[in-house]
Structure formats: C-alpha cells, structure tokens
Backbone as CSV, one residue per row, in Angstrom:
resi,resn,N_x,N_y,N_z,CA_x,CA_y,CA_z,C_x,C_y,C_z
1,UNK,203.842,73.708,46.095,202.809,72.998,45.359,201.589,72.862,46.271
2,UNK,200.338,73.200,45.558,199.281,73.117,46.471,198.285,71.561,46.035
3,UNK,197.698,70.939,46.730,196.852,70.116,46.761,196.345,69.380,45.259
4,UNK,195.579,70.465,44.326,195.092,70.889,43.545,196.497,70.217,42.338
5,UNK,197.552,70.759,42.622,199.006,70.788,41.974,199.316,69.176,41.543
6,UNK,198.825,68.411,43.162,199.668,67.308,43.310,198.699,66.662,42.873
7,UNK,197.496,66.516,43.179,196.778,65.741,42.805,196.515,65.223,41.084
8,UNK,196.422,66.710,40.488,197.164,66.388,39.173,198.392,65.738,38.421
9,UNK,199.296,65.291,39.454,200.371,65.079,39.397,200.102,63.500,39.475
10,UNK,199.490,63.408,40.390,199.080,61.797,40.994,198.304,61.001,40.014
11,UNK,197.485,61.487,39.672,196.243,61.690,38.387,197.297,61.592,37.385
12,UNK,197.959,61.660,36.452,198.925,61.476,35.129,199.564,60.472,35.928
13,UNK,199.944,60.387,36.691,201.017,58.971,37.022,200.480,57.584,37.179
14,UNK,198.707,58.118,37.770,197.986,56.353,38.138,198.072,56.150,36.945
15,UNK,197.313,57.275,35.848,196.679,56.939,34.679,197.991,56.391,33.333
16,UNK,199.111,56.614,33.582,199.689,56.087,32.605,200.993,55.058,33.533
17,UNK,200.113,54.456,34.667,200.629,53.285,35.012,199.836,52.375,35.500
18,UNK,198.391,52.232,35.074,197.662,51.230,36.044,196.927,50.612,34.107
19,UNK,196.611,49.182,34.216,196.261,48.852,33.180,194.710,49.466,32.932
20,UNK,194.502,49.342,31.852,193.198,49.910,31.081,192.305,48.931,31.594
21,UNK,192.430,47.642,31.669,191.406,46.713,32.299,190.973,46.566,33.472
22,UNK,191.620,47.376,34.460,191.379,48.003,35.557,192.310,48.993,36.355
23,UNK,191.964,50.027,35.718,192.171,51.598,36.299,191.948,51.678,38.022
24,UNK,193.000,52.432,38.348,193.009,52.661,39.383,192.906,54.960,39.558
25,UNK,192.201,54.809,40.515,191.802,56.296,40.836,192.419,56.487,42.309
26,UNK,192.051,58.302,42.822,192.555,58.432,44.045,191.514,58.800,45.079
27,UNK,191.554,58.418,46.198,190.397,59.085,46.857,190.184,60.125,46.897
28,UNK,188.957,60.873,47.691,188.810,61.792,47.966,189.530,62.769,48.495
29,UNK,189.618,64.352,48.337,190.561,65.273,49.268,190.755,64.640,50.690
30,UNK,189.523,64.538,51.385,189.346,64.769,52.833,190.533,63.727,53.292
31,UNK,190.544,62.213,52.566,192.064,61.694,53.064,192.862,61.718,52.491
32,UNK,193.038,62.680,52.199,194.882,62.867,51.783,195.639,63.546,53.209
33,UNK,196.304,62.965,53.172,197.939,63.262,54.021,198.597,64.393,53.910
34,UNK,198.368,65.557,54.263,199.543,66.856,53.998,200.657,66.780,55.015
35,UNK,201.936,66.462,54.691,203.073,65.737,55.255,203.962,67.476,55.356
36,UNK,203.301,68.312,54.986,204.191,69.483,54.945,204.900,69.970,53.654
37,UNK,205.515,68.491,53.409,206.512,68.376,51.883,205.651,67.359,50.828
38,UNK,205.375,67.201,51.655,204.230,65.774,50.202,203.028,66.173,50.359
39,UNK,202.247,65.371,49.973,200.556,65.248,49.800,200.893,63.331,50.006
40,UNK,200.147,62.578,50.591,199.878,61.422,50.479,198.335,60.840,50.371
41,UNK,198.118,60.572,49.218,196.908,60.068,48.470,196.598,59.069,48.751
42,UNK,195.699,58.443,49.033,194.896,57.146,48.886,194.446,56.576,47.624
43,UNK,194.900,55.691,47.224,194.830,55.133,46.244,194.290,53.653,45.665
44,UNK,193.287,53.449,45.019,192.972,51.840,44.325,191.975,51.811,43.642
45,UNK,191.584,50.655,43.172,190.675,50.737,41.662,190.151,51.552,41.758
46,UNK,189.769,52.298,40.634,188.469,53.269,40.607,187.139,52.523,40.938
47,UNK,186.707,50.995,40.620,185.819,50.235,41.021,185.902,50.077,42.817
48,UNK,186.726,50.079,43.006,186.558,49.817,44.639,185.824,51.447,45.648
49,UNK,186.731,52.560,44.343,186.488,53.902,44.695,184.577,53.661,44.913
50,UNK,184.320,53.496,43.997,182.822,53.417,43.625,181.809,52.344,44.690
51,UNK,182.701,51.434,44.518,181.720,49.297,45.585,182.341,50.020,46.751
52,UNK,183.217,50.496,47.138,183.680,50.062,48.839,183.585,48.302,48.697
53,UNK,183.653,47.867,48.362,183.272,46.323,47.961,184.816,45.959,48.083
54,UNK,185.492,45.175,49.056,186.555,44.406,49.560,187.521,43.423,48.182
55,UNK,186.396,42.938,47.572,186.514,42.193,46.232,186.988,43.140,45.104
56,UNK,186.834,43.965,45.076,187.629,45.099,44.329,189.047,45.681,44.281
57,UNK,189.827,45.713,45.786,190.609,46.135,45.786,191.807,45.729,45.087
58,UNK,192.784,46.290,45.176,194.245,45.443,44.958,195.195,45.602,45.863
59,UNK,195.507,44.401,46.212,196.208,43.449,47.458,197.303,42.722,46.913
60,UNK,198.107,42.483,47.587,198.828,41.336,47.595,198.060,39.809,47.741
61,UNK,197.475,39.668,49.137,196.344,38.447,48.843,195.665,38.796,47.822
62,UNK,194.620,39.582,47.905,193.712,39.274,46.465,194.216,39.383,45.022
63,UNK,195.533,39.885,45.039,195.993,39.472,43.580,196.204,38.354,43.397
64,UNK,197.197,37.691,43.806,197.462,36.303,43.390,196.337,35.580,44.261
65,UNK,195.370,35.427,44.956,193.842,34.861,44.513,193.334,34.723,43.039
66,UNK,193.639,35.870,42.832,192.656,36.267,41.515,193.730,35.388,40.505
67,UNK,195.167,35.186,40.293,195.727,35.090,39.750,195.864,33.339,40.007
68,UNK,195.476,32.948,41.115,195.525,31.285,40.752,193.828,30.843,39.978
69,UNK,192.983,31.892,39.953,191.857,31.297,39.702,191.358,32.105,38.306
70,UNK,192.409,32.537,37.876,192.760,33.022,35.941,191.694,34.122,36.100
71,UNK,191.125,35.099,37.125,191.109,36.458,36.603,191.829,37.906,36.133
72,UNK,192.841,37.348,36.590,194.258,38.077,35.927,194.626,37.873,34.477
C-alpha cells in the first residue's frame, strides 16, 4: 500500500467516525510516519488543521473543559 492508498483509507475512517459538528481531518503528507508497515497520520479538527489555534484541538484537557462549560 502506498501513501496515496492509506491516506484514503484514513480519510473514510475520520469521516465516518468524527461528529458532523466538528470534523476532524489529517495533516499534511510531509508528517506522516512511514513505519515500513503503516503510514502514521497526524490527526485533529479540520478547524485546528486551518487556526493552528490551541483552542481548537481535541484533548483530553480541553474536552472535558469544554464539557464542564456546556460546549459539548
């Protein structure tokens, strides 16, 4: 499997597991991980893809932040 292969692969799996109210995307080629046997992707909101903005991501802290202060 080449790059191209997996990434498509990665791409159908965020997209029919990350909610519609905030989608998550993968980074760019340049950091992905070629492990030999895998590809390892970088992965989180598509909004964070876009801000680099810290407040975007998804965390363990910043989820349940977000989740005691009802943006969840």
């Amino acid at each position: 499997m080449d790059i191209d292969q997996a990434r498509r692969l990665a791409e159908v799996h965020l997209a029919e597991n990350s909610p519609p109210s905030r989608p998550v995307a993968l980074f760019e080629d340049e950091l992905v991980e070629d492990l030999g046997w895998c590809f390892v992707f970088p992965w989180n909101t598509a909004r964070y893809g876009e801000t680099r903005d810290m407040a975007d991501i998804i965390g363990p802290r910043l989820r349940s932040d977000r989740r005691r202060q009802g943006e969840w």
